[in-house]
N, CA, C and O of each residue as an XYZ file, in Angstrom:
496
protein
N      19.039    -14.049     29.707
C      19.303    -13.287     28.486
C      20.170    -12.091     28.829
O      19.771    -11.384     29.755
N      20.983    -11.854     28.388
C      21.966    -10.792     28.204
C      21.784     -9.467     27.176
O      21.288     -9.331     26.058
N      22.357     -8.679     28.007
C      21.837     -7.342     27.269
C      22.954     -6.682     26.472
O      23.979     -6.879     27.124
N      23.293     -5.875     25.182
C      24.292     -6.107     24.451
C      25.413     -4.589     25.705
O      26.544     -4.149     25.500
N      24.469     -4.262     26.811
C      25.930     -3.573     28.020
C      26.506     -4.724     28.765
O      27.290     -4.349     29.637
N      26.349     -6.055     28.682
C      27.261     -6.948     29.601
C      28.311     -7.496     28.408
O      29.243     -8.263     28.651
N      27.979     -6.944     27.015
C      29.491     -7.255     26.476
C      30.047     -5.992     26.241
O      29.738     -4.855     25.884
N      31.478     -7.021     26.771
C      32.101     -6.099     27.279
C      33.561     -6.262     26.625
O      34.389     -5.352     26.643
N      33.747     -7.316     26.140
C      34.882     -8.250     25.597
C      34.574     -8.705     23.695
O      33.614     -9.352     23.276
N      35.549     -8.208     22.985
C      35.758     -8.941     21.646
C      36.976     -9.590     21.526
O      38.142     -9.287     21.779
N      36.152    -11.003     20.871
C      37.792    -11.810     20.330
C      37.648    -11.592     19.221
O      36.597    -11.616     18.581
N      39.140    -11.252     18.724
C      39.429    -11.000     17.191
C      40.752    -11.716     16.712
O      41.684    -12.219     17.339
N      40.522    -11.595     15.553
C      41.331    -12.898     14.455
C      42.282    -11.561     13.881
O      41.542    -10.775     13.288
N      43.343    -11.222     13.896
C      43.966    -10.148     13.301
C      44.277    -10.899     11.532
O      43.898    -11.972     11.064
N      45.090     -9.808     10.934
C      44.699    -10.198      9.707
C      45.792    -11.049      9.524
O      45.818    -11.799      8.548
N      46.895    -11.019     10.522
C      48.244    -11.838      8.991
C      49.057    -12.339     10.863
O      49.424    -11.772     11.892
N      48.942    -13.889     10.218
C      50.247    -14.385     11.264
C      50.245    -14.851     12.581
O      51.260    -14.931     13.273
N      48.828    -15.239     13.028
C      48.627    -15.276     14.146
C      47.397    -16.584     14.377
O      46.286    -16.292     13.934
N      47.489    -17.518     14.815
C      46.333    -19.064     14.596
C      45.667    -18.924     15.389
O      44.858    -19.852     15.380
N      45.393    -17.912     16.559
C      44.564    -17.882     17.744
C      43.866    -16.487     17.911
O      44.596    -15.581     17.508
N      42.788    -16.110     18.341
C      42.051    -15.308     18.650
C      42.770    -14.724     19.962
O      43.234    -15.469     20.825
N      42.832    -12.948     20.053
C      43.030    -12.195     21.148
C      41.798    -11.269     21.418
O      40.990    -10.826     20.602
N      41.846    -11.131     22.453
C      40.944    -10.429     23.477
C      40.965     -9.109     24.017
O      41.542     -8.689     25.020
N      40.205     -8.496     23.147
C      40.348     -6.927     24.079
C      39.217     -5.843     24.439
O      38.130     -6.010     23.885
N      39.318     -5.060     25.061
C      37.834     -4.678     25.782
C      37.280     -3.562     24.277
O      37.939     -3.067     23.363
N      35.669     -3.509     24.636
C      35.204     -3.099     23.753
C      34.840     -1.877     24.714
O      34.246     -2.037     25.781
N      35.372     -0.299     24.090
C      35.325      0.591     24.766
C      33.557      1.485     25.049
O      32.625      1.556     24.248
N      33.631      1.939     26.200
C      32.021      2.791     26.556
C      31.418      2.871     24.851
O      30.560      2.146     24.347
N      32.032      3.775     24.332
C      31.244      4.975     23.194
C      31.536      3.716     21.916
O      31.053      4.009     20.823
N      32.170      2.569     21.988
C      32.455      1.886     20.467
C      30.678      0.557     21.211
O      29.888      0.059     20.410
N      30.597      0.404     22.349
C      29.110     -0.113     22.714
C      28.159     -0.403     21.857
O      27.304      0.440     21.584
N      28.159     -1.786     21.233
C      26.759     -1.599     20.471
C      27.341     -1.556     18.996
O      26.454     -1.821     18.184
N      28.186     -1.380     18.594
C      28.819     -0.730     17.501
C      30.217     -2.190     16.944
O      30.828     -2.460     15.909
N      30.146     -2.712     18.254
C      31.198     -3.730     17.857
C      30.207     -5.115     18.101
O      29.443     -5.239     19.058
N      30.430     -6.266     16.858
C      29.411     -7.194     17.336
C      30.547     -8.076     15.828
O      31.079     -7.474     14.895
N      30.597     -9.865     16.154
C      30.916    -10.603     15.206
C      30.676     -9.869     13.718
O      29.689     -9.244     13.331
N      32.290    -10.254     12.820
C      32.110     -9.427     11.577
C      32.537     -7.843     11.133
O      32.822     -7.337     10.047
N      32.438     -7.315     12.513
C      33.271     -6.091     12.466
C      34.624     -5.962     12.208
O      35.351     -6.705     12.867
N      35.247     -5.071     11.273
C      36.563     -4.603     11.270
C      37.014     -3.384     12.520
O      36.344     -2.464     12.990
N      38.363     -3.807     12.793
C      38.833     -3.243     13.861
C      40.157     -3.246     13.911
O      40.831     -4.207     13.540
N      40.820     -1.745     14.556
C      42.057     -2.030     14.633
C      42.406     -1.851     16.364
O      42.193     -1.049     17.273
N      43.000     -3.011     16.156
C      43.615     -3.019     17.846
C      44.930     -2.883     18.378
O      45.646     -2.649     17.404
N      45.565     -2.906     19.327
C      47.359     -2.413     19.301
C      47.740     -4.020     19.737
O      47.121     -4.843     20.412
N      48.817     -4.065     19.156
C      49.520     -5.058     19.247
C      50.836     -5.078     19.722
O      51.573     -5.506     18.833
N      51.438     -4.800     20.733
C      52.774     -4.392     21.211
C      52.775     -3.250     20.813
O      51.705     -2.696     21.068
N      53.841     -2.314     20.040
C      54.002     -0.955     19.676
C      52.919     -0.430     18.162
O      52.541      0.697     17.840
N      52.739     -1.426     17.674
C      51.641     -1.309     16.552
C      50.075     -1.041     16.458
O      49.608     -1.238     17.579
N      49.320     -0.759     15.774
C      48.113     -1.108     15.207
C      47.656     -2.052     14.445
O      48.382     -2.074     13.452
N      46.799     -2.892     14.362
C      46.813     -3.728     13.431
C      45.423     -3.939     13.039
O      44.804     -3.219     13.822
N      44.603     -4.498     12.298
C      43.675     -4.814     11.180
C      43.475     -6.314     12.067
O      44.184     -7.186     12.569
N      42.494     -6.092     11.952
C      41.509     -7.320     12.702
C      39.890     -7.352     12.075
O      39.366     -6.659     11.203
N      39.446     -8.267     12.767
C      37.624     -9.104     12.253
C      37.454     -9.557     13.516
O      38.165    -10.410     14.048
N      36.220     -8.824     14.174
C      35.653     -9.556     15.452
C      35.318    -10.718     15.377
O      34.468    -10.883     14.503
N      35.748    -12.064     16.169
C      35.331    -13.000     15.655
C      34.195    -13.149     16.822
O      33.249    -13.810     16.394
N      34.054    -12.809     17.900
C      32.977    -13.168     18.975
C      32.880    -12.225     19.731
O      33.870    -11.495     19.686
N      31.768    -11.776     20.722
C      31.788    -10.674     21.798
C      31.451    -11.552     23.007
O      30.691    -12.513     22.885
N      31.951    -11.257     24.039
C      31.958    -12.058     25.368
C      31.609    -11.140     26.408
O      32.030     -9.987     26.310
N      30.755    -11.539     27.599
C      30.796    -10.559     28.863
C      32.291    -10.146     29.824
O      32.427     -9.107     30.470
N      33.332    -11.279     29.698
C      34.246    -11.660     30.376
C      35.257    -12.396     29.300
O      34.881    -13.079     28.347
N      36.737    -12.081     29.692
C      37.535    -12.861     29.217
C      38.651    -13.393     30.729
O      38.897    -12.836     31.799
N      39.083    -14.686     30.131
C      40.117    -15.315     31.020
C      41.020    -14.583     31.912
O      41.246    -14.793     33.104
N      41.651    -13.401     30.877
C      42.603    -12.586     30.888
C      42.299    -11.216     32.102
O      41.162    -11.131     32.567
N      43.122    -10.443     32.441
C      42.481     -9.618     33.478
C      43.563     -8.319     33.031
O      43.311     -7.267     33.618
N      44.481     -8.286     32.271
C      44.819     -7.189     31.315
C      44.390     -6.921     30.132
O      45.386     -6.929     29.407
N      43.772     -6.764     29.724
C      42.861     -6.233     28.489
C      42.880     -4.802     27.873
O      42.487     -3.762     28.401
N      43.558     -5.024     26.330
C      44.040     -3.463     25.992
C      43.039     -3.440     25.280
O      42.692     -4.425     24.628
N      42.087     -1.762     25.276
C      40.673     -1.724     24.811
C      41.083     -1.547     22.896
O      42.167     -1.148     22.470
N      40.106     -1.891     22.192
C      40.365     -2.069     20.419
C      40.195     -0.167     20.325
O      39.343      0.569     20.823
N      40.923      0.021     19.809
C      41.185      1.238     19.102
C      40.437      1.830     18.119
O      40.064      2.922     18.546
N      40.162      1.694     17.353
C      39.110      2.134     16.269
C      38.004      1.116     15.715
O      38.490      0.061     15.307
N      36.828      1.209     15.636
C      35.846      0.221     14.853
C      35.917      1.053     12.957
O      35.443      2.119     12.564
N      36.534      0.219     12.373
C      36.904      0.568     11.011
C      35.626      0.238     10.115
O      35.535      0.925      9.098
N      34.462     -0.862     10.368
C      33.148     -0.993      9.787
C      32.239     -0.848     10.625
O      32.217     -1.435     11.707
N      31.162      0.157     10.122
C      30.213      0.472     11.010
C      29.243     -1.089     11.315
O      28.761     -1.458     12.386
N      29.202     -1.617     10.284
C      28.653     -2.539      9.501
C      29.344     -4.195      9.891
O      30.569     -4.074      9.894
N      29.048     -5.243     10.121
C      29.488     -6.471     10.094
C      29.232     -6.659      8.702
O      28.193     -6.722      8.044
N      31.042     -6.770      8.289
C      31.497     -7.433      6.806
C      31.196     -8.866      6.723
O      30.995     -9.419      5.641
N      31.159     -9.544      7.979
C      31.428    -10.855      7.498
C      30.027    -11.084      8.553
O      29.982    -10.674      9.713
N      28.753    -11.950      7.742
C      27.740    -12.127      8.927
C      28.235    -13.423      9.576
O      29.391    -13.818      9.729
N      27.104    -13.967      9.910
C      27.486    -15.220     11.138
C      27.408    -16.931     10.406
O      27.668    -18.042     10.868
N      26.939    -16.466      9.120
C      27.165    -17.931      8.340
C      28.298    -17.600      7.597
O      28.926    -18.650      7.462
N      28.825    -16.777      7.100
C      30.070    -16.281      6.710
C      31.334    -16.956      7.481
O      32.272    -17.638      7.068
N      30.897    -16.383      9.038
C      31.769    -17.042      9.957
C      32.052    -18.516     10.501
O      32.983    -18.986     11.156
N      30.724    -19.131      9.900
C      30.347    -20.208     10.329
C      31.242    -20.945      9.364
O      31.873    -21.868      9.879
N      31.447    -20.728      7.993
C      31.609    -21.347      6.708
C      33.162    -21.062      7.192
O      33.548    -22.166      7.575
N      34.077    -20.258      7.335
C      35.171    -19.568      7.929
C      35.932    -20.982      8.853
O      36.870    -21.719      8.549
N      35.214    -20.941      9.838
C      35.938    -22.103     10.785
C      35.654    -23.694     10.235
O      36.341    -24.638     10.626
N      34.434    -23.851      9.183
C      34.321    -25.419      8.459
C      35.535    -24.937      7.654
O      36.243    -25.927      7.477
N      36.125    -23.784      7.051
C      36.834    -24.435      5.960
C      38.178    -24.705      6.667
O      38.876    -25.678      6.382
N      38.552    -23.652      7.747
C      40.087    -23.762      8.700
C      39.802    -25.375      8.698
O      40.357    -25.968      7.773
N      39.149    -26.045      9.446
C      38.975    -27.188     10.057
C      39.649    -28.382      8.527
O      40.557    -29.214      8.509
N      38.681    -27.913      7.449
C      38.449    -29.031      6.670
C      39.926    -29.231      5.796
O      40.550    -30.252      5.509
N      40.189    -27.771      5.509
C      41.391    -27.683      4.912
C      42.842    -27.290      5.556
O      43.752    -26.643      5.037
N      42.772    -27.863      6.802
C      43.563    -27.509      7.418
C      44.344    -26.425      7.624
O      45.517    -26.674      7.902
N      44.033    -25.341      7.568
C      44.477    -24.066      7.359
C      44.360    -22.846      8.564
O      43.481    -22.954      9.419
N      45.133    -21.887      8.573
C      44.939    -21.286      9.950
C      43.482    -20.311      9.984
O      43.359    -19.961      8.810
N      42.758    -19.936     10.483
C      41.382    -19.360     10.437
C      41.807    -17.439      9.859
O      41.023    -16.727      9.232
N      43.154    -17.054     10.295
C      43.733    -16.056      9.443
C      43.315    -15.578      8.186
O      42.727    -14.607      7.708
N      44.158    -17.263      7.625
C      44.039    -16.865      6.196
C      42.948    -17.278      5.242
O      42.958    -17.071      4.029
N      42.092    -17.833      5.870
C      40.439    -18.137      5.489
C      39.677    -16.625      5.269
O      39.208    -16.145      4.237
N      39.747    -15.996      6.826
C      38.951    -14.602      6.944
C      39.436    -13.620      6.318
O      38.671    -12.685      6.079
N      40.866    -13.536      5.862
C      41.390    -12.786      4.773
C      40.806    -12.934      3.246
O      40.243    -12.024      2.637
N      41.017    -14.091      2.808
C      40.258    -14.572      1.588
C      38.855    -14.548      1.354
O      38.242    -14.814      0.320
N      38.328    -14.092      2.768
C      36.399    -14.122      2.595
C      36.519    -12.018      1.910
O      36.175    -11.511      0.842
N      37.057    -11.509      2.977
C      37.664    -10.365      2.866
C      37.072     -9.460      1.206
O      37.620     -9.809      0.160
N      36.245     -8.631      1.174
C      36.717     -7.963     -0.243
C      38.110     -7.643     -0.175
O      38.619     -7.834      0.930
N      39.123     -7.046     -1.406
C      40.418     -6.234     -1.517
C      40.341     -5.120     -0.922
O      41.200     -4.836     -0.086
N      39.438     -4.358     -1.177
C      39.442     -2.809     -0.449
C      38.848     -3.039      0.875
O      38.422     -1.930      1.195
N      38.655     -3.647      1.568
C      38.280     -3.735      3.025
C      40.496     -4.755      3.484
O      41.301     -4.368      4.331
N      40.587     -5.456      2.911
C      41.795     -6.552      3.464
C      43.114     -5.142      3.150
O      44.023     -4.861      3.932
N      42.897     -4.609      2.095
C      44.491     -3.653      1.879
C      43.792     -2.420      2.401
O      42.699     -2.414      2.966
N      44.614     -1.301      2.124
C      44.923      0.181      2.655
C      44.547      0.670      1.405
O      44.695      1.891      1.372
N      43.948      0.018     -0.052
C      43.378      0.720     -1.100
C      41.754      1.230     -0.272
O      41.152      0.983      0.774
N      41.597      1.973     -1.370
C      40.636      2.744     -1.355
C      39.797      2.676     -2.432
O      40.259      2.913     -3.549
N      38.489      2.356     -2.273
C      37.270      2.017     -3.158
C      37.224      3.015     -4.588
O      36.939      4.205     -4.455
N      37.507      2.473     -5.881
C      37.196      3.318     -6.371
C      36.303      4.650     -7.008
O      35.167      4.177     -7.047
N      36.247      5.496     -7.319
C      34.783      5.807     -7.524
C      34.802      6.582     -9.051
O      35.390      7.635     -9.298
N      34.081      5.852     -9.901
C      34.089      6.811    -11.482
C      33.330      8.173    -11.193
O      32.461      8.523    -10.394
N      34.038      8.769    -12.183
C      33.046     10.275    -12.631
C      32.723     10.408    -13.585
O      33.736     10.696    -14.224
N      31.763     10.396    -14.330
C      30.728     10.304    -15.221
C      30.323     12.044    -15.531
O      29.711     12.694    -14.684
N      30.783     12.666    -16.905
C      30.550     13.592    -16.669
C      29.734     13.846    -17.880
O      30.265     13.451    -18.918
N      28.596     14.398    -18.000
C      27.801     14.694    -19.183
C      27.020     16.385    -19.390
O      26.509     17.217    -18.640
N      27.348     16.236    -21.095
C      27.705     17.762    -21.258
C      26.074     17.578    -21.475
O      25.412     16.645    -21.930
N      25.609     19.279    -20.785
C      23.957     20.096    -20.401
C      23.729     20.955    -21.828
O      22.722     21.647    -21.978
């Protein structure tokens, strides 16, 4: 049994353009905090980008590993039957696993909007 300090590694599904999962270290203080379902932004060549943990690993293949940059949900958006349902539909409908986890996605978690919030104001 493994303890959640030997992961050490998340694969993530970025949001737009990409059919394969990348790998990058999950930093000391983000520990515990990153687990399948999490939003995350990780660097991508000169960029940042919007990602969904799709798995946490002790080890990856790779032996350059750029650590994920910000954990953007404290919270796993997407749980593990979510994810499960995610790769039956890539599979069934032939489609890239991208644009599945985008479409599971609320709008205000997938864009750069911001949740709205009413104000309700009543006269005392």
């Amino acid at each position: 049994m493994s303890s959640s300090q030997d992961i050490t590694v998340a694969s993530v599904i970025l949001d737009d353009a990409l059919a394969h999962e990348l790998d990058y270290l999950i930093p000391q203080p983000m520990q515990g905090r990153v687990s399948a379902g999490t939003r995350v932004l990780v660097p991508v060549k000169n960029t940042l980008r919007q990602a969904t943990v799709w798995q946490t690993k002790p080890s990856s293949k790779y032996s350059q590993l750029k650590p994920i940059n910000e954990v953007l949900s404290e919270d796993s958006i997407l749980t593990n039957d979510l994810l499960s349902l995610a790769k039956w539909m890539s599979g069934y409908y032939c489609t890239p696993l991208y644009k599945v986890l985008i479409t599971m996605l609320p709008k205000s978690v997938r864009s750069d909007t911001k949740e709205k919030s009413v104000y309700i104001v009543k006269k005392l």
